[in-house]
C-alpha positions as CSV (number, residue, x, y, z in Angstrom):
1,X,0.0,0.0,0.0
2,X,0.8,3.7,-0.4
3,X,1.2,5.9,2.4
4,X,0.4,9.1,0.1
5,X,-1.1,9.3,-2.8
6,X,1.5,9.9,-5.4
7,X,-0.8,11.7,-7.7
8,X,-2.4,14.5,-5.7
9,X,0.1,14.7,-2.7
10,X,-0.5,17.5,-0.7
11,X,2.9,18.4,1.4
12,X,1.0,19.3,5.0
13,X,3.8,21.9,7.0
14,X,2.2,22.5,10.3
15,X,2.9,26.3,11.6
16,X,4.0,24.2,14.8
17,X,7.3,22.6,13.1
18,X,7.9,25.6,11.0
19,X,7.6,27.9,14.3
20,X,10.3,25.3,15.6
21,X,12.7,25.7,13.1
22,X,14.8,28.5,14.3
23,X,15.5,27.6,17.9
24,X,15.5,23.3,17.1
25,X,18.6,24.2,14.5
26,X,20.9,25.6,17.2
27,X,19.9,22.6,19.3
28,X,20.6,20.1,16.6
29,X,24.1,21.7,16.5
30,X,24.7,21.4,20.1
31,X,27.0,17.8,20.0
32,X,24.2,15.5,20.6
33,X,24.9,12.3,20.4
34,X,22.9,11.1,16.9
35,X,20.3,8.5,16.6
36,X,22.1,5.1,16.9
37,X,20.1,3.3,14.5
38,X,21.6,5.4,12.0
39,X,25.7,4.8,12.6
40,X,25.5,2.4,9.6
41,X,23.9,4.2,7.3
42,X,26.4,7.0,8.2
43,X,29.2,4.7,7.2
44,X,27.6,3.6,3.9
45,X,27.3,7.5,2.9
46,X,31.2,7.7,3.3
47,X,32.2,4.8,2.6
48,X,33.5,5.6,-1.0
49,X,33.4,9.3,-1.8
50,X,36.5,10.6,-2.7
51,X,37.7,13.6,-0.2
52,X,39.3,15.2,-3.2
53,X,36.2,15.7,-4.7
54,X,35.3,18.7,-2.0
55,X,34.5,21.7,-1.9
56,X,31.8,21.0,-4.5
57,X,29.2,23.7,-5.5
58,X,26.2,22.7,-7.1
59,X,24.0,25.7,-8.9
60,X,20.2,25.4,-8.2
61,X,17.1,27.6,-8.3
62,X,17.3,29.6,-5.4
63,X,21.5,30.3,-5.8
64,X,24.2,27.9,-5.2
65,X,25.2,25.2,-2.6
66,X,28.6,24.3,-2.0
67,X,29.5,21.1,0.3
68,X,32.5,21.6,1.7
69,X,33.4,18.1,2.4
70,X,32.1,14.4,2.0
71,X,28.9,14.2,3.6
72,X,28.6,11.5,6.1
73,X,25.3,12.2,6.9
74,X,22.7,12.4,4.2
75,X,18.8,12.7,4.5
76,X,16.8,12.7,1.5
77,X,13.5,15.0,1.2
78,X,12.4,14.5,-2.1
79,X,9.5,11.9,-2.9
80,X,12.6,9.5,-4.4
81,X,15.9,11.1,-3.9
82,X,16.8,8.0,-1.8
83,X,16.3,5.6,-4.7
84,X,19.4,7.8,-7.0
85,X,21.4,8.0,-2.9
86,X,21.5,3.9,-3.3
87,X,22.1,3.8,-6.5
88,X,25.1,5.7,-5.5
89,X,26.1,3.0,-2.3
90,X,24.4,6.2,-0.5
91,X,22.3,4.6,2.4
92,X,20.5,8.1,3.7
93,X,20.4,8.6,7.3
94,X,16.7,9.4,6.4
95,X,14.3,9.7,4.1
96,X,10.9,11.1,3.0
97,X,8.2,8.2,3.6
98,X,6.2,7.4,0.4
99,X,5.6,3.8,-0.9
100,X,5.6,1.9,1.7
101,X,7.0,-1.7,-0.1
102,X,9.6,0.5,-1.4
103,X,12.6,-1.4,1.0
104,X,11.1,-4.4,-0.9
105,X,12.0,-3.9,-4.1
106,X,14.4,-5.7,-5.9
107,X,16.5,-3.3,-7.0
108,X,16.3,-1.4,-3.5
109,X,16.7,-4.7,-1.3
110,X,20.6,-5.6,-2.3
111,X,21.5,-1.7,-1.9
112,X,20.4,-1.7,1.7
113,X,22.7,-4.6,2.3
114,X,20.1,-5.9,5.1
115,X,19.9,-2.6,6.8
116,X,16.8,-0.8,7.4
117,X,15.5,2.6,5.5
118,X,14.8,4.9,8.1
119,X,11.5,7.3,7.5
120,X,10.6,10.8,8.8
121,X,6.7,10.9,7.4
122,X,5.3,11.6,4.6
123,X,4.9,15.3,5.3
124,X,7.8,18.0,5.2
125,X,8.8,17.9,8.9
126,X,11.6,19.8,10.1
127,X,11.5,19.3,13.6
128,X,12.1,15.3,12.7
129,X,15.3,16.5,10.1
130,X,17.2,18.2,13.0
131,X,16.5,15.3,15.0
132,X,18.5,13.1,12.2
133,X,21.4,15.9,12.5
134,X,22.6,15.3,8.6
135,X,25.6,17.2,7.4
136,X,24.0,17.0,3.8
137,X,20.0,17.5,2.8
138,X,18.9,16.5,-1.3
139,X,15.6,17.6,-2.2
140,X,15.5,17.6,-5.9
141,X,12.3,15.7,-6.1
142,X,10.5,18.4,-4.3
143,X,8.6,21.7,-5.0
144,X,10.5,23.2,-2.6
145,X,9.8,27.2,-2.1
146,X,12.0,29.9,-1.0
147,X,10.9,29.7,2.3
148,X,11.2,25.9,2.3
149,X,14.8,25.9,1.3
150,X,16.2,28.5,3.7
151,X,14.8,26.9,6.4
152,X,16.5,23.4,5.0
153,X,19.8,25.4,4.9
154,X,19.7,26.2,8.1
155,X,19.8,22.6,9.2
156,X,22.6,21.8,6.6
157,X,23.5,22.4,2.9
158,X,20.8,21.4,0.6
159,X,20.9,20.2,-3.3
160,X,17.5,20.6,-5.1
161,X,16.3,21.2,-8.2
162,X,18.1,23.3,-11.4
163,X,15.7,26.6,-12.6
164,X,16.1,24.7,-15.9
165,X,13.2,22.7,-15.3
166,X,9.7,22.8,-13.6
167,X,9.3,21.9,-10.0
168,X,9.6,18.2,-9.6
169,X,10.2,17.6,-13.6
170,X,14.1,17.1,-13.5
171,X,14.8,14.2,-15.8
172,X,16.5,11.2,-14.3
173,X,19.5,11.5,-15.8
174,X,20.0,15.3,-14.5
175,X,18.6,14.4,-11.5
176,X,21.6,10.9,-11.2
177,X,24.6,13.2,-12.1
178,X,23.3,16.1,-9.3
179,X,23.2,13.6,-6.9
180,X,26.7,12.2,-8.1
181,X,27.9,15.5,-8.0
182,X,26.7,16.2,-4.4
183,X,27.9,12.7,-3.0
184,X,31.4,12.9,-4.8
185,X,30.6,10.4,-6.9
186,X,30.4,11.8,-10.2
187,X,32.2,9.4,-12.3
188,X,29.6,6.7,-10.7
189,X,26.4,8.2,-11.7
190,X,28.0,8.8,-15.3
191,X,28.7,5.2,-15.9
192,X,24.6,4.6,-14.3
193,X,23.4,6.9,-16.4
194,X,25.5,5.3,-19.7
195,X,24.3,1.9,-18.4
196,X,20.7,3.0,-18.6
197,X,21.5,4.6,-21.9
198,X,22.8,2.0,-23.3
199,X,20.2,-0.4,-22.2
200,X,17.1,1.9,-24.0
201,X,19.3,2.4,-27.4
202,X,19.6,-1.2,-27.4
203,X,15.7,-1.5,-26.8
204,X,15.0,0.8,-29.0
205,X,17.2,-1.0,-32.1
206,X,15.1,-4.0,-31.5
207,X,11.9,-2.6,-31.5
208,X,11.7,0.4,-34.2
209,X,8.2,0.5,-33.8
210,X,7.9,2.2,-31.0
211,X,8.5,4.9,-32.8
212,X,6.1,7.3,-33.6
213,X,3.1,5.5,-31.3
214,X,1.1,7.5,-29.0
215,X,1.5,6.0,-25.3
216,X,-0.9,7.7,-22.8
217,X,0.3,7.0,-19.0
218,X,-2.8,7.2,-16.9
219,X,-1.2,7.2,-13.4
220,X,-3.0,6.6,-10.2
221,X,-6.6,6.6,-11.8
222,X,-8.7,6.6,-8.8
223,X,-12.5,7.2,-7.9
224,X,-13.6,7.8,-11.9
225,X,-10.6,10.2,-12.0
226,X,-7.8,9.6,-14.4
227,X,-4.5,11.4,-14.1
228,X,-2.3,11.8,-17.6
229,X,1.2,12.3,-17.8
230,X,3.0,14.5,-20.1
231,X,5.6,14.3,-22.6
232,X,9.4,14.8,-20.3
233,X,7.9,13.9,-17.0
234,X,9.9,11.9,-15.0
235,X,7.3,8.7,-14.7
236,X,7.4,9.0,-17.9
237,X,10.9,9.1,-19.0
238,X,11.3,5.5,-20.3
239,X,7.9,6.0,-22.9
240,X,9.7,8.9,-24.0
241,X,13.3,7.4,-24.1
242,X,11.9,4.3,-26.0
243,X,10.5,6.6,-29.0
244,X,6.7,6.8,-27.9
245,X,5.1,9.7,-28.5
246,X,2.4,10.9,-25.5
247,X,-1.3,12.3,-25.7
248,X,-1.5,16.3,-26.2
249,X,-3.4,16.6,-22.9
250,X,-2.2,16.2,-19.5
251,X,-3.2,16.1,-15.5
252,X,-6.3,15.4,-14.5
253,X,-9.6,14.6,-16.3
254,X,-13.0,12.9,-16.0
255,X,-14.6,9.4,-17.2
256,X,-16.6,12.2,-19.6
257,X,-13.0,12.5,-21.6
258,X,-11.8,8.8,-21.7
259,X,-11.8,9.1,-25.2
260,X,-8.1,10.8,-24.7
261,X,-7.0,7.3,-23.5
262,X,-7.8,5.7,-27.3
263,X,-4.3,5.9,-28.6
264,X,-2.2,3.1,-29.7
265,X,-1.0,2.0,-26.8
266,X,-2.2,2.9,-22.9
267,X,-0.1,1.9,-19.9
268,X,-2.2,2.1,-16.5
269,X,0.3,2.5,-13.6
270,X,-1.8,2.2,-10.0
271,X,-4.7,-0.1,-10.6
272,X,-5.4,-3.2,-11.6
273,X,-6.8,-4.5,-15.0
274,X,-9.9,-5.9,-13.0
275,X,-10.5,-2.5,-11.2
276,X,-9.9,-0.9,-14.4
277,X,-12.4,-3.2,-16.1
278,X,-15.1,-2.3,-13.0
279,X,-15.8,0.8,-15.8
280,X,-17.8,0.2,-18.8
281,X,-16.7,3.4,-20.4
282,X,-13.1,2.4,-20.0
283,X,-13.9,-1.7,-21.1
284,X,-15.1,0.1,-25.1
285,X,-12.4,1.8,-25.2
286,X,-10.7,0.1,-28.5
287,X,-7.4,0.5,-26.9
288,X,-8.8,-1.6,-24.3
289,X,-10.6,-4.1,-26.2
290,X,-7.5,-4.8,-28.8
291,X,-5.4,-5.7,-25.9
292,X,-3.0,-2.9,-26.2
293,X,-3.6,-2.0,-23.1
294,X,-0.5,-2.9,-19.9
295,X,-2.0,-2.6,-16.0
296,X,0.6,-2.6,-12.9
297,X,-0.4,-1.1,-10.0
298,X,1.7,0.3,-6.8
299,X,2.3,-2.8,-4.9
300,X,3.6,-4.1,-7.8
301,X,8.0,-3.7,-8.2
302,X,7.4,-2.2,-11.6
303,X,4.9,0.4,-10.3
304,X,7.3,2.0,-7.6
305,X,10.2,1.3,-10.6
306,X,8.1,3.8,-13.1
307,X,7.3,6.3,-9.8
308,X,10.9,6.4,-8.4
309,X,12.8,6.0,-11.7
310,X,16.3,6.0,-10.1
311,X,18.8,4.3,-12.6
312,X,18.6,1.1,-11.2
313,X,14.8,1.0,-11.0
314,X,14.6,2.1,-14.9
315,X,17.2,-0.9,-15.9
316,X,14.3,-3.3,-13.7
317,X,11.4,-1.7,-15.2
318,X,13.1,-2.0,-19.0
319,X,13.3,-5.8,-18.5
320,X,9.5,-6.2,-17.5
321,X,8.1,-3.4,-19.6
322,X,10.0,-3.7,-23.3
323,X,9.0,-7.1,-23.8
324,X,5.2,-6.3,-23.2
325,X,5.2,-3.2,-24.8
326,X,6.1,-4.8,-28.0
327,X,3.3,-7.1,-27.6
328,X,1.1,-4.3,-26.8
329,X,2.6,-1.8,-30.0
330,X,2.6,-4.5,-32.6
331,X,-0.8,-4.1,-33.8
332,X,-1.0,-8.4,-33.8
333,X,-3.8,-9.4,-31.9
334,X,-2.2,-13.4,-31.4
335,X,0.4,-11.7,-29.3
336,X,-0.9,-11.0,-25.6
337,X,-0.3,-8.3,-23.2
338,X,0.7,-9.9,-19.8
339,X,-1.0,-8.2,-16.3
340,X,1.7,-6.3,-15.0
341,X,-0.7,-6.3,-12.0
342,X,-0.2,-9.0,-10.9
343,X,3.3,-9.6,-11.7
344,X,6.7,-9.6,-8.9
């Protein structure tokens, strides 16, 4: 289950934790001793970061960050900063709750090494930051205000997003080498980001006709709403990467406009095909009916893959999605589409 919905989050700040900010900063700088549970995951974060890649300075929306030397203590604040942090051997201090299998996942479960994932909650809450006492914050996954980030810099030096891009529409690859950047690991997140790369070219040679279809990427429909992703965002990124064109409308619409959904292929990411099916207005849907339609919900490895779209998660999600996408885009209908739904 989800502990948030990931398609109309609301990020709740109480005016009791933001009131606490000022005077809990000069007590989380006092020498107290820090959590214990999290002297591992302190060691992971160090573990391989070069010293000589420090002082770093990484430009942002708001200014400039530098880190003035290896982090040792990183906490993650963005909805999946801590899936690019492990791709990086990073285990955070901390991070911001969201899917709740997300320790689970295959990708996630071997970076861990058998520790646990800390979580601070699903809302923005500072008091609980201080508490973790982390030399380094990332928020790049974030719509993170002015207000927001000075108060985040007060507690340590924080990395979010580039003004090059809309708030929580960095693509994955920008997003890898930030982080890389920030952990001194830069030549790391270059060779994930050629991996992944390398990985969708070879995809895309095998499968030419992706090119040019129309995917539509109804995420978290729920309650007769469906929400549509756009072209470039990041749950997204491997539709786009693969050649697929998407639908000209975006965000949220009604069952009233399920027509929009009657491209050549539809991928459902947060129900399942029998929920789906629960709507006879979606069921006519050709795109339905021809079987060119993929289902995975949440629970499902390949649903938090397509949410958290760290490097590693997109190199899982490639090997379940690229086979059933070409199944789905080949316009034969003797060739099934599998329920991702249901699938591990």
């Amino acid at each position: 289950m989800i502990s948030s919905n990931p398609v109309r989050r609301a990020v709740a700040i109480t005016a009791s934790c933001v009131l606490l900010v000022v005077s809990l900063v000069s007590c989380g700088n006092t020498g107290t001793a820090a959590p214990q549970a999290s002297t591992a995951a302190s060691a992971s974060a160090s573990a391989s970061a070069p010293a000589a890649a420090f002082p770093v300075t990484i430009e942002h929306k708001f200014g400039s960050t530098t880190i003035k030397e290896q982090p040792a203590r990183v906490l993650t604040v963005g909805w999946n900063d801590q899936d690019f942090a492990l791709a990086l051997g990073v285990v955070p201090i901390s991070t911001r709750e969201w899917f709740e299998e997300y320790a689970t996942y295959p990708w996630v479960k071997p970076a861990l090494g058998g520790k646990p994932l800390p979580t601070f909650s699903a809302e923005l809450n500072f008091e609980a930051i201080i508490k973790q006492q982390p030399d380094l914050i990332i928020a790049i996954y974030e719509t993170v205000n002015k207000e927001t980030y000075d108060k985040l810099s007060q507690i340590a030096p924080t990395v979010i997003q580039s003004g090059s891009y809309a708030d929580e529409q960095t693509p994955w690859d920008v997003q890898t080498l930030t982080t890389g950047k920030a952990l001194g690991k830069s030549a790391e997140a270059q060779a994930l980001v050629d991996k992944v790369n390398a990985k969708i070219d070879e995809a895309k040679k095998a499968h030419p006709e992706f090119a040019g279809k129309v995917l539509v990427a109804d995420f978290g429909p729920e309650n007769g709403q469906h929400w549509l992703l756009p072209a470039k965002d990041p749950r997204r990124a491997l539709f786009d990467a693969l050649g697929f064109g998407a639908q000209k409308e975006a965000n949220e619409i009604s069952e009233e406009r399920l027509d929009i959904l009657d491209k050549d292929v539809l991928f459902v990411n947060g129900a399942t095909k029998a929920k789906m099916l629960e709507s006879p207005v979606f069921a006519r849907l050709k795109v339905v009916k021809t079987d060119r339609t993929l289902y995975t919900d949440f629970s499902t490895p390949l649903g938090g893959a397509l949410s958290y779209s760290g490097p590693n998660a997109l190199l899982y999600a490639l090997d379940v999605l690229v086979p059933q996408l070409a199944n789905a885009a080949d316009n034969d209908p003797s060739t099934q589409v599998k329920d991702l739904s249901a699938a591990t």
